[in-house]
C-alpha positions in Angstrom: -147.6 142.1 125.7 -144.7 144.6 124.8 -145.9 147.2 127.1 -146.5 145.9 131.2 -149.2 146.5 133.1 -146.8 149.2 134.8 -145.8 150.7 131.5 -149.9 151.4 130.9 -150.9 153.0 134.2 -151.7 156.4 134.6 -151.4 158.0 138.0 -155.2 159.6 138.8 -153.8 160.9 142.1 -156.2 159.0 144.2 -159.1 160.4 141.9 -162.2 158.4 142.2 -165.7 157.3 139.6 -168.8 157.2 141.9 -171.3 155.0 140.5 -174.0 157.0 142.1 -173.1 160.8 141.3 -171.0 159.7 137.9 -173.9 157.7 136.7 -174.2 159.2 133.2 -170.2 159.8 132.5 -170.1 156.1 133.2 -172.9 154.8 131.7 -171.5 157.3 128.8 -168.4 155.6 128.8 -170.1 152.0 128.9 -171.8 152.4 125.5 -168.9 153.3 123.6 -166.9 150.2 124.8 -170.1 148.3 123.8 -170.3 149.4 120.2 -166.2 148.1 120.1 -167.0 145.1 121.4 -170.1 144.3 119.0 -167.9 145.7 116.0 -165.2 143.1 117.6 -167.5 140.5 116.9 -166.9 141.3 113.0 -163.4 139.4 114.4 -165.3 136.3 112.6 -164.3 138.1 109.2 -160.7 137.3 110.0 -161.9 133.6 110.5 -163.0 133.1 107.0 -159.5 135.2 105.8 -157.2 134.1 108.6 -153.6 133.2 107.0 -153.0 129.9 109.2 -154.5 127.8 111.6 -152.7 128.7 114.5 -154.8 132.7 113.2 -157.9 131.3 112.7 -158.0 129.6 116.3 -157.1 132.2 117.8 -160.2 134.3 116.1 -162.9 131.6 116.7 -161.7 132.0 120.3 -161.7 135.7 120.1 -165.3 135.5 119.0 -166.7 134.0 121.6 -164.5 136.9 124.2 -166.3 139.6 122.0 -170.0 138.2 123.1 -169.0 137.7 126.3 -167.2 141.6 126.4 -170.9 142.6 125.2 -172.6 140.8 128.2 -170.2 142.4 130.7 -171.2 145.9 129.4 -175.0 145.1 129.0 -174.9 144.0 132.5 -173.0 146.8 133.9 -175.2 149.2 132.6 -177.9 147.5 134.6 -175.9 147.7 137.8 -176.2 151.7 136.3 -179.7 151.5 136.6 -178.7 152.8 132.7 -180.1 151.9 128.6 -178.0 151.2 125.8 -177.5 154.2 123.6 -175.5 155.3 120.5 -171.7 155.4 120.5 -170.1 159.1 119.5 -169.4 159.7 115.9 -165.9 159.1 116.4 -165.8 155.9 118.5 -167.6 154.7 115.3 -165.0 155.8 112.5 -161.9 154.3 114.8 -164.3 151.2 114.7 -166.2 150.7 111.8 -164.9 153.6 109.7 -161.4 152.1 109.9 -162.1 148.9 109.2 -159.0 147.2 107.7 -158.4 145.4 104.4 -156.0 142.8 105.0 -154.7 140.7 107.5 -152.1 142.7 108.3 -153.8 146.0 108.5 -156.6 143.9 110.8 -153.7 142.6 113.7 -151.7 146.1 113.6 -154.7 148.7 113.8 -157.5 146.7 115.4 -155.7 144.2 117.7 -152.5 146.0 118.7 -153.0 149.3 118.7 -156.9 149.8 118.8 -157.4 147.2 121.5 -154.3 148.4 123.2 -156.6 151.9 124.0 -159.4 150.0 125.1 -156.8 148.3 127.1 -155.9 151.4 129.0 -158.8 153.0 129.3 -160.5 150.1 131.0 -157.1 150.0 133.0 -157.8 153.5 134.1 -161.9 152.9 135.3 -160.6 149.9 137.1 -158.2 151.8 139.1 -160.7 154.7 139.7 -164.3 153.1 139.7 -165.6 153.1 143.4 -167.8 150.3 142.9 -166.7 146.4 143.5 -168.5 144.9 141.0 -167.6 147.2 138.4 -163.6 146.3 139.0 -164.8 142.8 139.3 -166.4 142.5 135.8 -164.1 144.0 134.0 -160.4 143.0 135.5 -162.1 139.5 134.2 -162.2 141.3 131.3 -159.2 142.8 130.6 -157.5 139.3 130.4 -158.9 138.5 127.7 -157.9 142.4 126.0 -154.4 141.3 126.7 -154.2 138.0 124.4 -156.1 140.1 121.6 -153.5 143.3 122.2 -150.6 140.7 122.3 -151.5 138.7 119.4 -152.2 141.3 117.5 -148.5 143.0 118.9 -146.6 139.3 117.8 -148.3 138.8 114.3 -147.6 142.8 113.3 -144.3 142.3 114.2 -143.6 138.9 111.9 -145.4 140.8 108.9 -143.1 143.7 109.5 -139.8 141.5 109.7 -141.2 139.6 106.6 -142.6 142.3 104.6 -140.7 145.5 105.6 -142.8 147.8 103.2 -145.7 147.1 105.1 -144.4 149.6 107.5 -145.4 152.3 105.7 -148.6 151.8 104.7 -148.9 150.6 108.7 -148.0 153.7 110.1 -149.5 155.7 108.1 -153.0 154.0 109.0 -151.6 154.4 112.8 -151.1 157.8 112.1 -154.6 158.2 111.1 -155.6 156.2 114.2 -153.9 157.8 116.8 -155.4 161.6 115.4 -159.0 160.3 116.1 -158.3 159.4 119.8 -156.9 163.1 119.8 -159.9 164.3 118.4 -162.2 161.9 121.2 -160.3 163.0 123.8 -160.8 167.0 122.3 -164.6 166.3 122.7 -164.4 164.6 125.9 -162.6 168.1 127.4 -164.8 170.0 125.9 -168.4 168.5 126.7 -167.8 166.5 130.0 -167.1 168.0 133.1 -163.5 169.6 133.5 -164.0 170.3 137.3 -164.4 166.4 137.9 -161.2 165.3 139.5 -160.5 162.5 137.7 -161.5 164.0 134.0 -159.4 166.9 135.2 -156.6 164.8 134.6 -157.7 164.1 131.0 -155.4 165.6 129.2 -152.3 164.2 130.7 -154.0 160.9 130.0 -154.5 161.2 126.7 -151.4 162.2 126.1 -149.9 159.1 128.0 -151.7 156.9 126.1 -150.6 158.4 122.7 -146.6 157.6 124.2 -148.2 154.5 125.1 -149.4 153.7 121.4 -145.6 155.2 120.2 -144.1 152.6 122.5 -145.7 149.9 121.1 -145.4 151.0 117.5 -141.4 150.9 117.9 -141.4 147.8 119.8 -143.6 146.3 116.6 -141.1 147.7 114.5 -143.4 149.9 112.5 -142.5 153.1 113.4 -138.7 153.5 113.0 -138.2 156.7 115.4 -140.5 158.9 117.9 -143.6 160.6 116.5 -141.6 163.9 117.6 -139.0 163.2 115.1 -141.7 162.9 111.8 -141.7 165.8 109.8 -145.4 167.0 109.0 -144.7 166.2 105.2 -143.4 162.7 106.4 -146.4 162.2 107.8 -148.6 163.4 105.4 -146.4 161.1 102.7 -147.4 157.7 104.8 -150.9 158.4 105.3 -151.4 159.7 101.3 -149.2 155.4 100.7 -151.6 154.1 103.2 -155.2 155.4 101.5 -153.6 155.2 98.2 -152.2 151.9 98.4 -155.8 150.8 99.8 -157.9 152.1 96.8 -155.1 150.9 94.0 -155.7 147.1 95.9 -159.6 147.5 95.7 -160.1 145.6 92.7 -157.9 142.9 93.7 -160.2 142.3 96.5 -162.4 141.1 94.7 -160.7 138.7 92.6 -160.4 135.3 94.4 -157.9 134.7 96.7 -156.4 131.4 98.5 -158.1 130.5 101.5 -157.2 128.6 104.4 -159.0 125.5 102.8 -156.3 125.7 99.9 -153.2 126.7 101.8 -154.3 123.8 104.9 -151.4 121.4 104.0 -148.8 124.0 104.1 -149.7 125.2 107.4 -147.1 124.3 110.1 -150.0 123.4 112.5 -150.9 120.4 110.1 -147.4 119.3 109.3 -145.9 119.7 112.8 -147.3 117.2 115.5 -149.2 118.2 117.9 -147.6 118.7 121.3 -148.6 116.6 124.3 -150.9 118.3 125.9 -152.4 119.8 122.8 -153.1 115.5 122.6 -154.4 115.3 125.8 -156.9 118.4 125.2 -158.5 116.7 122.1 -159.1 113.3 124.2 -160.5 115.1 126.7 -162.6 116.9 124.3 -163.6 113.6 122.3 
């Protein structure tokens, strides 16, 4: 990834979840990661629209991740002794509301930048969860976060360098982004305990994992300078190309487009040969 583990961890002080006594903020917390990873599923979209083969493996791998992520979830409610329940209103617009258009749009505000928060907030309960299990499940998990978050990171990054007015419409959507985990985490202060030592420290946090999202928007290329440096009519100008340019391309969505089926032969997966151990996995397979 272009940010290390190091880069993405936030100092709780020592601060600690108890499974018993922070059943429901847990439990709360473990139904809106569920509802991302179900909507992850919709990661089979991308399958049918991937650009190339080396894409749509990558997704049909993804997939599979996403049901498992919805297992690990289901089952550490149970250790909870907790029930599924509805995701906040605003876990559901970053998720479903946002729901990208193209390709491009998919691997820069799903896989890069949204993914990257889930990566750091499941970061953060793994360093402050006091129960085993818990840690266990998910550091398996966040493995598997990583690839999506760097995948998403590398293939952003080639679309900027080859398209550069993709940027704008890009960052502009990231603006857009980044304002509703402001607004989550403006709810979280204000309707979860404040006193609690390690929501206490939710507002430095949040605003660590906004640098963090900055960070990884220069390194990507699609933001040119610090948010700090972005005049509010700058920013207002990128979001306006972003919804704008999304609603001018609506019709041309649905006109056909070339699929992978018609584009196969071009792909550099097909004409390149396959490497020697890439030979050895398909024997193995067969």
């Amino acid at each position: 990834m272009l940010l290390t583990r190091e880069e993405m961890t936030f100092d709780f002080g020592g601060a600690r979840l108890d499974p018993a006594g922070d059943r429901k903020l847990l439990a709360w917390m473990m139904n809106q990661f569920l509802y991302g990873e179900v909507t992850g599923i919709q990661c089979g979209h991308w399958l049918y629209g991937a650009p190339d083969l080396e894409a749509a493996r990558f997704f049909s791998r993804q997939a599979v991740e996403e049901f498992q992520h919805v297992d690990n979830f289901l089952r550490i409610l149970e250790l909870l002794g907790e029930r599924p329940a509805e995701a906040h209103g605003l876990v559901r617009f970053l998720t479903s509301g946002m729901m990208p258009s193209t390709f491009e749009e998919h691997v820069c505000l799903e896989m890069a930048l949204g993914e990257g928060f889930v990566l750091m907030a499941l970061y953060a309960i793994i360093d402050t969860v006091a129960h085993e299990e818990i840690r266990a499940i998910l550091t398996r998990a966040v493995k598997q976060e990583e690839r999506h978050v760097d995948f998403g990171e590398r293939r952003t990054a080639a679309a900027v360098r080859q398209r550069p007015a993709l940027r704008r419409r890009l960052l502009g959507l990231s603006l857009v982004s980044t304002w509703g985990v402001r607004r989550l985490g403006a709810f979280m202060r204000k309707r979860l305990p404040a006193e609690h030592p390690v929501l206490s420290a939710l507002p430095g946090f949040l605003r660590f994992t906004v640098d963090c999202a900055e960070k990884r928007l220069l390194r990507m290329g699609v933001l040119k300078r610090p948010f700090a440096e972005l005049g509010a009519l700058e920013k207002t100008a990128n979001v306006a190309e972003a919804y704008g340019t999304s609603l001018l391309s609506a019709p041309l969505r649905l006109l056909p487009r070339k699929r992978l089926t018609d584009t196969y032969l071009r792909d550099a997966a097909v004409r390149q040969p396959a490497a020697p151990e890439d030979k050895e996995h398909v024997r193995l397979v067969r």
